[in-house]
MARMI-642024 format. One record per residue (C-alpha): chain; residue in three letters; x, y, z. Coordinates in Angstrom, 2 decimals. Layout:
PT;mol;type;u;v;w
PT;A;ALA;X;Y;Z
...
***
This chain:
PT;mol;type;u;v;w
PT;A;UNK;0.00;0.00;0.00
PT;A;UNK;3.04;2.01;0.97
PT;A;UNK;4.42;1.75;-2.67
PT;A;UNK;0.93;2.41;-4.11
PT;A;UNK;0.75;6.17;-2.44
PT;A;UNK;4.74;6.78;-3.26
PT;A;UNK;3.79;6.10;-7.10
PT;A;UNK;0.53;8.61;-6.78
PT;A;UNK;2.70;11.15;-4.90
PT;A;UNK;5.44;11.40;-7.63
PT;A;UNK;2.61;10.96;-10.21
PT;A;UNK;0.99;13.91;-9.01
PT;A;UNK;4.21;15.96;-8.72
PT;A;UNK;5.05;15.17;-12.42
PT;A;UNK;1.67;16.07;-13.51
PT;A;UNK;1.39;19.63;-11.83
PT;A;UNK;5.39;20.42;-12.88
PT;A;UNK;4.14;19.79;-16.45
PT;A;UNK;1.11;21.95;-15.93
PT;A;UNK;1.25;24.24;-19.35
PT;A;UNK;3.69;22.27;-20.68
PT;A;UNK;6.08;24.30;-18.90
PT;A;UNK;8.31;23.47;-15.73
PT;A;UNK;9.05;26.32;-12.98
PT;A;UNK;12.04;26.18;-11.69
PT;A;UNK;12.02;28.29;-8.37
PT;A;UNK;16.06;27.92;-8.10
PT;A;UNK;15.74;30.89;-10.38
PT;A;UNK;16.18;34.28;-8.78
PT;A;UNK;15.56;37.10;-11.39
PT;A;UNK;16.41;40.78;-10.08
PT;A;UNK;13.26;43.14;-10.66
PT;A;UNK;13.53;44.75;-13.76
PT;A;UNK;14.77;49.14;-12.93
PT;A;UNK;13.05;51.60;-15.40
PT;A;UNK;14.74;55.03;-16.07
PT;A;UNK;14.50;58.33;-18.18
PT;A;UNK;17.12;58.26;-20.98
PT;A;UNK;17.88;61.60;-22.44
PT;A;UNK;18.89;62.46;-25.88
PT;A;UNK;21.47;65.63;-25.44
PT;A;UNK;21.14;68.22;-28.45
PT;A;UNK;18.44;66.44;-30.65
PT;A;UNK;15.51;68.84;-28.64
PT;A;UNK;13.43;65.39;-28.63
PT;A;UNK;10.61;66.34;-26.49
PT;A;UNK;9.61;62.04;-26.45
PT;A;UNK;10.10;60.42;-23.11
PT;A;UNK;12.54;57.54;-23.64
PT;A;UNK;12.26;54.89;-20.80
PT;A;UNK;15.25;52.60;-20.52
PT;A;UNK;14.25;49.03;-18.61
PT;A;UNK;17.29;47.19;-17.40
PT;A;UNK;18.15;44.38;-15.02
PT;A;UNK;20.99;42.13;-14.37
PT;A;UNK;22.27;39.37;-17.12
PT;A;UNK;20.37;35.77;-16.46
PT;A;UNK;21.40;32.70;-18.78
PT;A;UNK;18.61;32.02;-21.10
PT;A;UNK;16.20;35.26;-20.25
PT;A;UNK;13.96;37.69;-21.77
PT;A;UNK;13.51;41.24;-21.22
PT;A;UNK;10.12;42.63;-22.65
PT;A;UNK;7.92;45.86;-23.05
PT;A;UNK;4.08;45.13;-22.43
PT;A;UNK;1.44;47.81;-23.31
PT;A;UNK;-1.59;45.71;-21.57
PT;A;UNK;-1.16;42.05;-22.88
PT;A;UNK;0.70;42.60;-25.92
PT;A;UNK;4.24;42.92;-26.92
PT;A;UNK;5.83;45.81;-27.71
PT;A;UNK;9.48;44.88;-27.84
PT;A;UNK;11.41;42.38;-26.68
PT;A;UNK;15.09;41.05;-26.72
PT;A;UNK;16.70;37.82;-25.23
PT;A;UNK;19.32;39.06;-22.43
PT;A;UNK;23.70;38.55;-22.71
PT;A;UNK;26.14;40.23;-20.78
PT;A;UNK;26.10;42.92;-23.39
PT;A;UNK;22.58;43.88;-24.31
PT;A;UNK;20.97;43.94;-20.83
PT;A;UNK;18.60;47.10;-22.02
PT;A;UNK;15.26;47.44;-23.88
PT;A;UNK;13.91;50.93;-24.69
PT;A;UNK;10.58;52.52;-25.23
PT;A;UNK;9.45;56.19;-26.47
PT;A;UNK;6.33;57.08;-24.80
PT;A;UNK;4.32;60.67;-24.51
PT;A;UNK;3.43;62.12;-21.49
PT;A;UNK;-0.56;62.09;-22.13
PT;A;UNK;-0.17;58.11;-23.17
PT;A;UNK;-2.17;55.60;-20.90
PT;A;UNK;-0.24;54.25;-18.45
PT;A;UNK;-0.36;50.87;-19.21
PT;A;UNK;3.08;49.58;-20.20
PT;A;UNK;5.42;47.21;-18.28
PT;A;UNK;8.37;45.68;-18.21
PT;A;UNK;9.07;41.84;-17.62
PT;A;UNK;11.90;39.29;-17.31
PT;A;UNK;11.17;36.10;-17.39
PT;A;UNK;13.33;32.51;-17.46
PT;A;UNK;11.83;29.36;-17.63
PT;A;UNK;8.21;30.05;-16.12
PT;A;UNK;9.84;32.50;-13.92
PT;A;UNK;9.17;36.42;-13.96
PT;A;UNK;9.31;39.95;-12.22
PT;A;UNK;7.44;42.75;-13.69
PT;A;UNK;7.77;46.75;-12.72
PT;A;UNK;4.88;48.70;-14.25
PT;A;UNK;5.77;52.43;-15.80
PT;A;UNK;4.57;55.08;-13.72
PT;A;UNK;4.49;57.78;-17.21
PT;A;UNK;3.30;60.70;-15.28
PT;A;UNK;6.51;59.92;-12.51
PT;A;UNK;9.29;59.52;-14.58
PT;A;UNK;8.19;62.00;-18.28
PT;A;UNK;6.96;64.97;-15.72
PT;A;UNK;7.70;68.43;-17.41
PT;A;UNK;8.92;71.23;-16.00
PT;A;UNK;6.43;73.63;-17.98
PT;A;UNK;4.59;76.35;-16.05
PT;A;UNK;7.67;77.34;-13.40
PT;A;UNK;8.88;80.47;-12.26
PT;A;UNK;11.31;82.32;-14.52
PT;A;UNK;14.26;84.27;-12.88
PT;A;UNK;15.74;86.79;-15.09
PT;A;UNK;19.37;86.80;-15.41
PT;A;UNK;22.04;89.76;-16.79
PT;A;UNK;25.54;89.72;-17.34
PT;A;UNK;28.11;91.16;-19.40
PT;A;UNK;30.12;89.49;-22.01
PT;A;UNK;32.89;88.35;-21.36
PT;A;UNK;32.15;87.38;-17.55
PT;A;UNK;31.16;84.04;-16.01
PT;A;UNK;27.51;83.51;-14.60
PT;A;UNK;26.67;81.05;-12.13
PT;A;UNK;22.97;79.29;-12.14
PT;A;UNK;22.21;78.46;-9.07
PT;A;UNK;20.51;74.95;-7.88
PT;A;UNK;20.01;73.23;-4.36
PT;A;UNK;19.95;69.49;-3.94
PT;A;UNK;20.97;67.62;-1.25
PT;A;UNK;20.69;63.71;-2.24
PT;A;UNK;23.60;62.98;-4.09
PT;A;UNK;21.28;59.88;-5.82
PT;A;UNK;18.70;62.93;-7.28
PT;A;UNK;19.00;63.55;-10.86
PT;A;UNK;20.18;67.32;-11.70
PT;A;UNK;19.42;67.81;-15.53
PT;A;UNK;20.24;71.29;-17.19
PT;A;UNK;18.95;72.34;-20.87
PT;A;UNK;19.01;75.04;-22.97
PT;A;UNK;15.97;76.21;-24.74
PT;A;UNK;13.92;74.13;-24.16
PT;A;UNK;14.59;70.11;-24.17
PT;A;UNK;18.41;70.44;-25.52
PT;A;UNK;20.48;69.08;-22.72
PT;A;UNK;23.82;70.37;-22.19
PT;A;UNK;24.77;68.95;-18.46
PT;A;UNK;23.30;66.33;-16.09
PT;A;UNK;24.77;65.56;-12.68
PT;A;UNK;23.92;62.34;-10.87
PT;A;UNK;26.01;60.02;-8.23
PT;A;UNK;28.40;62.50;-8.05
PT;A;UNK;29.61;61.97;-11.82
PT;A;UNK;29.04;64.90;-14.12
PT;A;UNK;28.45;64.77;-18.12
PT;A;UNK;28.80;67.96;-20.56
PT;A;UNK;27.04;68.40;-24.19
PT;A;UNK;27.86;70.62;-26.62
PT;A;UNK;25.43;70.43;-29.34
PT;A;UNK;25.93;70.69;-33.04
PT;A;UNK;27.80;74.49;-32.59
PT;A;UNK;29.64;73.89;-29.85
PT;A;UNK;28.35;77.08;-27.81
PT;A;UNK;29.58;75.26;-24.82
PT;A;UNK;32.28;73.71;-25.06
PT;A;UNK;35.00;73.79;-22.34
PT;A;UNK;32.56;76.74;-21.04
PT;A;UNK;30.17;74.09;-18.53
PT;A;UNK;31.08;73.98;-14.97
PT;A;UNK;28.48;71.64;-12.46
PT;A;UNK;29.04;71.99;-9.15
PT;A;UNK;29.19;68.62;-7.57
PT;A;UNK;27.89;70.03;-4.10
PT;A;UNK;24.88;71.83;-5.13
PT;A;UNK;24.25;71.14;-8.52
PT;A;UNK;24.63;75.01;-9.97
PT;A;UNK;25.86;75.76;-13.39
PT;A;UNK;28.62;77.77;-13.61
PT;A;UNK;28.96;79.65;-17.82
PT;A;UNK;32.40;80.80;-18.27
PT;A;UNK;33.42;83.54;-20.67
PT;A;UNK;30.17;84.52;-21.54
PT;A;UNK;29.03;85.46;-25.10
PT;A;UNK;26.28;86.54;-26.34
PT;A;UNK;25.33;83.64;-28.46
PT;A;UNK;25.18;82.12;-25.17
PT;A;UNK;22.07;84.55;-24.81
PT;A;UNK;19.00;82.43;-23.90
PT;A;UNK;16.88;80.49;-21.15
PT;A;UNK;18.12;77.65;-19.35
PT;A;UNK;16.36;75.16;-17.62
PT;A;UNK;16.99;73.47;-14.36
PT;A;UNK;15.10;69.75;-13.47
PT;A;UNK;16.18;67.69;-10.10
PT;A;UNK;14.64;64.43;-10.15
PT;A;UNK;14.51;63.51;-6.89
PT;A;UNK;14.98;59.79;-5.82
PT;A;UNK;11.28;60.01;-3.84
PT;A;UNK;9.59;60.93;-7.21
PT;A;UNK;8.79;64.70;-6.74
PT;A;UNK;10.55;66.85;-9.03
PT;A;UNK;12.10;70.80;-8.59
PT;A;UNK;12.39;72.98;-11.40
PT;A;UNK;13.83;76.41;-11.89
PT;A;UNK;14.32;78.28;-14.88
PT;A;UNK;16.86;80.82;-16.15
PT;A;UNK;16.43;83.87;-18.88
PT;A;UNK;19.80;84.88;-19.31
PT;A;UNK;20.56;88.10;-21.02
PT;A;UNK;24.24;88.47;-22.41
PT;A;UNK;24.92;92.35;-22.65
PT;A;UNK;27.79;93.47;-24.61
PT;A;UNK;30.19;95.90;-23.18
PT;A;UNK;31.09;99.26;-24.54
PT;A;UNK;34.93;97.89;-24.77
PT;A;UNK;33.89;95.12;-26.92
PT;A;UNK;31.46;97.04;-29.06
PT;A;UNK;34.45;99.69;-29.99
PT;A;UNK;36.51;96.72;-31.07
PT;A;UNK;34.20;94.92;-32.95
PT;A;UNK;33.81;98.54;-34.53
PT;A;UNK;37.76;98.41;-35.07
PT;A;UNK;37.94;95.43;-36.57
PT;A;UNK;35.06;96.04;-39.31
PT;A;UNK;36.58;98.93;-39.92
PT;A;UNK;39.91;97.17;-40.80
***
């Protein structure tokens, strides 16, 4: 009788294991999957791109869902670990992102209206300085894991400061370049040698780590000096 239940026992285990066609193998421990804004310096995209990652897994998938269906998918290595998505701010919010390994799976759902926020609306502080000076744009953050993002009319990034680790864009005319100073401390801009092609509003974003989200923005003002007019004078004259 003893051998009897023994055969039903393992007959049953077989039978549920096989349930689907499809064995789950809870051995399997899959990191939940981290979604983040990825933005695209100098192109003035206004689309939200969402960038779902998660650690490399033999033999996994990492997918976009919007509802039940598919968007995009890709089968993880230890060099494509990332899938992508462009979204708009007024889209439902109704996408997700899953890995899953043999029957196994962790989902995180997109929160659209947490991560594509806008700054639009915010108080504008006007700023004026001569050419030829430096201005500093001030910014206060105190979490070094918050997300300091500066652009320059409008959407065109040109420095983002997170972790402590600083990045710099120049754009297609190079307004910028070796001009960008962050301030690792408090997140303020610093614009060196000041021109006034350099004339314009810039925009401050923090993305804080608890969601909410700071904005200031800039109008800066770029006021030739009476010394620089007379030598641009000079030199047109020559």
């Amino acid at each position: 009788m003893a051998h009897v239940w023994l055969i039903l026992t393992l007959f049953l285990k077989l039978l549920f294991e096989s349930c689907d066609g499809e064995k789950t193998d809870d051995s399997i421990k899959l990191d939940i999957p981290s979604l983040t804004r990825k933005y695209l310096p100098c192109t003035g995209n206004l689309t939200c791109v969402i960038m779902c990652s998660v650690s490399s897994v033999a033999q996994a998938q990492l997918s976009w869902f919007n509802g039940s269906t598919i968007y995009t998918s890709l089968n993880i290595s230890d060099s494509n670990n990332k899938v992508f998505i462009g979204v708009d701010y007024q889209d439902n919010n109704n996408y997700s992102c899953v890995v899953s390994s043999s029957g196994v799976n962790q989902r995180t759902n997109l929160n659209i209206h947490r991560l594509c926020q806008s700054c639009s609306g915010t108080n504008l502080t006007k700023v004026d300085v001569n050419e030829g000076q430096s201005v500093t744009l001030p910014a206060h953050f105190t979490n070094d894991q918050d997300e300091v993002l500066w652009s320059y009319e409008g959407n065109t990034l040109i420095a983002r400061l997170i972790n402590g680790s600083e990045s710099y864009h120049d754009c297609e005319d190079g307004r910028f370049k070796n001009r960008l100073q962050l301030d690792i401390t408090t997140g303020s801009l610093a614009v060196h040698i000041i021109r006034k092609i350099h004339s314009g509003q810039f925009n401050l974003k923090i993305n804080k780590i608890s969601g909410d989200l700071d904005c200031q923005n800039y109008k800066v003002t770029v006021q030739q000096t009476l010394h620089n007019v007379q030598l641009q004078t000079y030199q047109n004259v020559t």
